[in-house]
N, C-alpha and C positions, 0 to 999 in steps of 0.2 A: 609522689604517690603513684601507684601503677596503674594501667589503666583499668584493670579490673576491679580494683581497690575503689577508686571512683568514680566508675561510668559504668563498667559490665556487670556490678550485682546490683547497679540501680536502674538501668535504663531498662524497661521493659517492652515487650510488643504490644501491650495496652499502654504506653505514655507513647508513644510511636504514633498508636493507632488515634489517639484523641490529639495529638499533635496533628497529624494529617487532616483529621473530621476541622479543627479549629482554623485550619490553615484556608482548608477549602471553602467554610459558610462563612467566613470574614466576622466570627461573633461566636463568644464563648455561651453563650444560651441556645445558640441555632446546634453548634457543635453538642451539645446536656441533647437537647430532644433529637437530634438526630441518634445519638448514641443510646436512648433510652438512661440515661443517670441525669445526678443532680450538676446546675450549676458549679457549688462548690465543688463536686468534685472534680472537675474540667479546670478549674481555676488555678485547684489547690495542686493538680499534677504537672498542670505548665509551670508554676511557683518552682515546683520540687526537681524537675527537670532543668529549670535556669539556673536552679541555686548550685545542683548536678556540675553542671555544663560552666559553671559560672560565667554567663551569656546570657543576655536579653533577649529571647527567639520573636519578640512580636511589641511591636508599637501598639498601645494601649491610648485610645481617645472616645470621645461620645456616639462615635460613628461605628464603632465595633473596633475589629485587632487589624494588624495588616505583618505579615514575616519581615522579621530584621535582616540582614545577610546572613547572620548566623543562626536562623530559623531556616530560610531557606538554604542551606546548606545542609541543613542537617534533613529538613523535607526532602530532598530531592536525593540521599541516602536513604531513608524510612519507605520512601516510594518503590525503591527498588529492591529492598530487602521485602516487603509486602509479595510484590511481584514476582521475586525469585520462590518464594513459598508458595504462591497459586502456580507460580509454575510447575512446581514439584507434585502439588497434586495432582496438576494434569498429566504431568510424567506418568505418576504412577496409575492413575487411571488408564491413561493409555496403556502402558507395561500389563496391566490386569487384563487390557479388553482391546488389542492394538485396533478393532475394526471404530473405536468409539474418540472422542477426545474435542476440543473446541481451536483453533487458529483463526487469529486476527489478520489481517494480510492487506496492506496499502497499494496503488496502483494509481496511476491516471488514467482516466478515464478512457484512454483508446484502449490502453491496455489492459485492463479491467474486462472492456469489449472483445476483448479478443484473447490472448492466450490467456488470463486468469480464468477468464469462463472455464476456455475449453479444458483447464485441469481441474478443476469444480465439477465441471458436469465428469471428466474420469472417475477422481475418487470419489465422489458419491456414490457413483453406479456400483465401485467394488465396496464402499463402505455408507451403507446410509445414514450408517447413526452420525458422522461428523458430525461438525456442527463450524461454520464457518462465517466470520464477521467479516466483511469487505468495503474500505473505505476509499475514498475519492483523495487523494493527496498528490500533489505534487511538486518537485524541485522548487526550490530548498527546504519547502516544510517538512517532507518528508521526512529527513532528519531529524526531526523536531519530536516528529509524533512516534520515530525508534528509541530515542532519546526518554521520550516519558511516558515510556511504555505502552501507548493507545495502540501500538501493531506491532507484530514478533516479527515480521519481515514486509520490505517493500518491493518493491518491483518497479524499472524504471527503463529509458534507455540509456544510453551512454553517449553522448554527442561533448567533448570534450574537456570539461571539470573532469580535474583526477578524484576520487574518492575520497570524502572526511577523513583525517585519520582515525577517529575511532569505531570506520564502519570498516565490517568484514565484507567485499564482494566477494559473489560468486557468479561467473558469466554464464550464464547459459546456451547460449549462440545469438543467432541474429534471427529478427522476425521481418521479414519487407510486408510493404503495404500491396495492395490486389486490385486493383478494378474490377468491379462486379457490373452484373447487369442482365436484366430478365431472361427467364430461359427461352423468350421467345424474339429477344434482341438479337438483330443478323448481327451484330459485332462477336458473339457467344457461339456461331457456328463457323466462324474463320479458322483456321489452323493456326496462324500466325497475324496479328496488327501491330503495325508500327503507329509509335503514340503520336505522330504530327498527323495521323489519318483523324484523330479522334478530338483534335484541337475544336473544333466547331461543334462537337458535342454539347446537349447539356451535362451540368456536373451538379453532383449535389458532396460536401465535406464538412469538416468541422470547422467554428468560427472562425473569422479573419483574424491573423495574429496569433494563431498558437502554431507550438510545438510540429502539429500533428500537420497543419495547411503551411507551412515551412519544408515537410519532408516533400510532399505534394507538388510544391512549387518549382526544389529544387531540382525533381525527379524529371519536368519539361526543359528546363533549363542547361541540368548536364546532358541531354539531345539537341540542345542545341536550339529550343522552341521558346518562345514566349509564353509565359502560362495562360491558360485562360480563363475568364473570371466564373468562379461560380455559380450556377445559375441560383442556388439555395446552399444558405450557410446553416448548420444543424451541428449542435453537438450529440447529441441523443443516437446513439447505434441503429435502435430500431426504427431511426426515422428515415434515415440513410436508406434503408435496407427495404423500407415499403415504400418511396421514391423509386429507388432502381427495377423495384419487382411491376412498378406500373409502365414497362417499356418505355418510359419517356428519359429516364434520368442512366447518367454509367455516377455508378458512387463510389467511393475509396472508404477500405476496411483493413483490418489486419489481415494479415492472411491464413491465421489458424482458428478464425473463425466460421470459415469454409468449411471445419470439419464439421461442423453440428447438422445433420440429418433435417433438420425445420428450416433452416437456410436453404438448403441442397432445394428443397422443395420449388422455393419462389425464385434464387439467383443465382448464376454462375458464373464463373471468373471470366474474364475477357480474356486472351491468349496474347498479353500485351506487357513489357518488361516495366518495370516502374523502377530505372538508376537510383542512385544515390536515398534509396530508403533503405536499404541494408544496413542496418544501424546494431550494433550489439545490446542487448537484455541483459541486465543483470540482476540480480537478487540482493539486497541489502539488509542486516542486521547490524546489530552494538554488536562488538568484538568482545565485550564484559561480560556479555550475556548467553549462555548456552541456549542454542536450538534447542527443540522440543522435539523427541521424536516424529510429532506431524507434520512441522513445519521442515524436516528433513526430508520427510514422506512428499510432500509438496514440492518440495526444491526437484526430489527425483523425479517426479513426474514431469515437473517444467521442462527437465532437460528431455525426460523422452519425446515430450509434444517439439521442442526445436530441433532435434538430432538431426532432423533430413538440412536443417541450416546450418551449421556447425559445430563442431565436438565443444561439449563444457571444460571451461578451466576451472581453477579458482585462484582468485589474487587478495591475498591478507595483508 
């Protein structure tokens, strides 16, 4: 039988759609009131969809349903077809009105702090209406949350895993990390400091054991120095940042967060090299999945905020 013959004039975007609502509340009465319809008829379109499919989509017990493999299979297609359709509307709305549209956008938390802001606070200023959802993810979930659609693109660095192969990079350049420190810190009036003058400094960075207090570390070590311990571990940006501005602390930040004008105010960079944080940015997406005009609009800007670091490529 062809497949149109038996699945394409019976499977619909309402058996999809109550497929998904049943999948996600683990219970064919949470799926009826969530949906606004009855029991039975939640029941009777999973029945009609199995009998379809001739496949069992969900284990049935006293505790509610739970997806068979071939529920989830067929969920985690349904999710995506949903989402290629909200995509399209925001296509077209964008297309209608380019200054307006909504992007989901993943990042870890330094980066988040520092270049996503700073292309946030750009296209706002030229587009207020966006509308923009920014989450905290990090290697390897990341993948996870492109995968099932919670963000259209993530942002990350690149320190030595090649890329999934179903993600599309795109590099942006490189962002190194700054030392900051009050505008009334004599380290901020030097022309030039070399980082073994600044060893016996306090320091305030992010927790012991990430990503972020690794580039950090290794930035005293390819000079040749011993790190030295932090006098205060903070993840939190702004905590960093009203440490440094109380002249006692020098703090590490990205460096394109220097751009924002409220910063400029309380801190300014130290005149000090910080090695081996030169690390490449890249942007990542599902290769399956077409960009959104905003999420292209975003990518362009990232590269303009890195340009003065180095020209973008891209690697598919």
């Amino acid at each position: 039988m062809h497949w149109e013959d038996r699945v394409g004039r019976r499977l619909k975007l309402r058996d999809l759609s109550i497929l998904i609502a049943v999948a996600e509340s683990g219970s064919m009465a949470k799926a009826a009131k969530r949906l606004a319809i009855s029991q039975p008829a939640v029941s009777r379109a999973i029945a009609e969809m199995e009998h379809t499919l001739k496949a069992p989509l969900f284990d049935r017990d006293t505790q509610g349903v739970k997806t068979t493999e071939y529920g989830q299979a067929l969920l985690q297609r349904g999710l995506a077809v949903f989402d290629e359709l909200k995509q399209g509307v925001r296509d077209i709305e964008y297309l209608s009105d380019p200054a307006s549209g909504e992007l989901r956008v993943g990042a870890g938390a330094g980066m988040i702090e520092g270049l996503v802001t700073t292309v946030i606070d750009r296209l706002s200023r030229q587009h207020p209406r966006i509308k923009f959802h920014v989450y905290v993810i990090n290697n390897p979930g990341m993948f996870d949350d492109l995968r099932n659609r919670r963000v259209e693109i993530a942002l990350a660095r690149i320190y030595g895993a090649p890329p999934e192969k179903d993600m599309a990079t795109t590099i942006l350049g490189e962002e190194p990390l700054a030392v900051v420190a009050s505008l009334d810190n004599p380290w901020v009036r030097r022309r030039k400091v070399k980082l073994a003058e600044l060893v016996n400094e306090p320091w305030t960075w992010p927790t012991e054991g990430t990503y972020f207090e690794s580039l950090v570390l290794d930035a005293f070590r390819a000079c040749g120095l011993e790190p030295p311990q932090a006098t205060v571990h903070t993840d939190p940006f702004h905590a960093r940042v009203r440490l440094a501005a109380t002249g006692r602390f020098l703090a590490v930040v990205p460096q394109s967060s220097l751009r924002f004008a409220a910063l400029q105010s309380v801190i300014k960079k130290v005149p000090v090299e910080l090695p081996a944080t030169h690390r490449p940015i890249a942007v990542f997406a599902l290769k399956k999945r077409a960009l959104s005009p905003l999420a292209k609009l975003f990518i362009r800007t990232a590269q303009d905020v890195t340009k003065p670091s180095a020209s973008a490529r891209s690697v598919n």
